[in-house]
N, C-alpha and C positions, 0 to 999 in steps of 0.2 A: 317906682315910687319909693323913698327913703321914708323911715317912719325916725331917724336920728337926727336928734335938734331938734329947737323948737321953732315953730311957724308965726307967723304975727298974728293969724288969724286966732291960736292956738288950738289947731287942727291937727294931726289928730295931737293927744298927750302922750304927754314923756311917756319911753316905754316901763314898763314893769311899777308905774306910779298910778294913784288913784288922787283924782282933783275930785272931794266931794262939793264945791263949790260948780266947777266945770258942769259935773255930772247932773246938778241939781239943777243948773241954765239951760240946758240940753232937754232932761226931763220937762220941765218947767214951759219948754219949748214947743216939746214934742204936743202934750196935753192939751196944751194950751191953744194952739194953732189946727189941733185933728177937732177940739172943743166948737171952734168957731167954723171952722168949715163944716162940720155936722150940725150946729147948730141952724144954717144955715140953708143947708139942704132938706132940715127936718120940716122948721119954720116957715121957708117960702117957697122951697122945691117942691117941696110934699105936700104944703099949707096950703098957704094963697095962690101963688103962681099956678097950682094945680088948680085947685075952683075955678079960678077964673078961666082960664083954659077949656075946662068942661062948661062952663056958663057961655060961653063963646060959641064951642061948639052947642050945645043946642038951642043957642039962639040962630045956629045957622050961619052964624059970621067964618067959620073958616074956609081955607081953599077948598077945593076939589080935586087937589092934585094927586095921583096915586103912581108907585110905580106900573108899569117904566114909566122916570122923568120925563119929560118932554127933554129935547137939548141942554136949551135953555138954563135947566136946574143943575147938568149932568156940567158945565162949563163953571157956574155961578162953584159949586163943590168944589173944582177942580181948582179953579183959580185962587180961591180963599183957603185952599190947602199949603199955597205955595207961601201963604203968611207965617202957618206955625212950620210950617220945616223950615222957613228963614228965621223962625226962633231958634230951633232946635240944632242949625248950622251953626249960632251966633255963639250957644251953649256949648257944641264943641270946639269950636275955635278955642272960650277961655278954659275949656277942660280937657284937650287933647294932651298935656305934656304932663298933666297930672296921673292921666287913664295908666293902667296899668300897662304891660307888655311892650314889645318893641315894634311887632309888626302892624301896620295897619287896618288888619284884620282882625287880632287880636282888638289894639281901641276898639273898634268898630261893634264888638262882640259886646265888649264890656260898657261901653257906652247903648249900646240897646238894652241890658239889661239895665240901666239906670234912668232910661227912656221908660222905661217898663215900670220901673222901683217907682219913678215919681208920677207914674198915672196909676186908676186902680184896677188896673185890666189885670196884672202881674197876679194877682193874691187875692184881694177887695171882691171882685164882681165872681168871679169865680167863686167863691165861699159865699158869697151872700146869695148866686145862685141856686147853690146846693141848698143853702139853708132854708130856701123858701121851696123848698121842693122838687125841683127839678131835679133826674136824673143824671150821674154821676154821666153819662155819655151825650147829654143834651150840655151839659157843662162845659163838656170839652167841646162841641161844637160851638157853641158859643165865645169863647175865649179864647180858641186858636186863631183867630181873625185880630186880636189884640196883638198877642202873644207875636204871631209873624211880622204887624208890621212894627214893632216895637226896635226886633232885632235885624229885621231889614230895612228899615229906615238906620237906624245906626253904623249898619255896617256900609251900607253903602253913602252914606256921608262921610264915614272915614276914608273909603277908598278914592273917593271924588275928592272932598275939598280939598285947595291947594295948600 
């Protein structure tokens, strides 16, 4: 990855220069976008969508279904997995030549942590775990189940796709 020259997208900026402009769209971005997905989650995740959910359940309306799945569920998971890794293939395809390093393993590495970066298994759940109490070792149990398949879905996409 050259960080010399500039890009059309104007990613990253000139080195050794500050674009207070750039930097404020970026901010402005970031704020902005974490804004509405929390809002989001607060408002209907937490809100409504949860009410209703517990209204549901004690009126009795939901399944019965407990682990272990029947088949059935254990196919229906499997099958509708194969949709977001056909995202997450599509993502690397247009970001393999940008990834850092030469070897496929390397990508593969560094494209899982970015798999990771933009879900909130990485940092997010983990911290808000602890915050709410859980212990520092109930934490990691928790979020090593992210954490693996973050970097082993990555890397083994790197070594597969052609």
């Amino acid at each position: 990855m050259s960080f010399a020259g500039p890009k059309q997208s104007g990613w990253p900026p000139q080195p050794n220069t500050f674009n207070l402009l750039y930097w404020s769209r970026f901010a402005l971005a970031l704020f902005c976008a974490a804004a509405i997905g929390f809002g989001i989650h607060v408002l209907y995740g937490r809100g409504w969508a949860e009410a209703y959910v517990q209204a549901a359940a004690v009126a009795g309306r939901l399944p019965h279904v407990h682990e272990p799945y029947p088949t059935y569920v254990v196919v229906v998971a499997f099958v509708t997995e194969l949709l977001v890794v056909a995202g997450k293939i599509a993502a690397y395809i247009l970001l393999r030549d940008a990834l850092p390093g030469h070897s496929r393993l390397t990508k593969g590495l560094w494209f899982g942590l970015l798999l990771l970066g933009m879900s909130d298994a990485l940092i997010r759940l983990p911290l808000m775990n602890y915050v709410v109490g859980n212990p520092v070792d109930v934490v990691f149990v928790q979020s090593l189940e992210g954490w693996l398949i973050g970097a082993a879905t990555g890397v083994a996409i790197a070594l597969l796709v052609p």
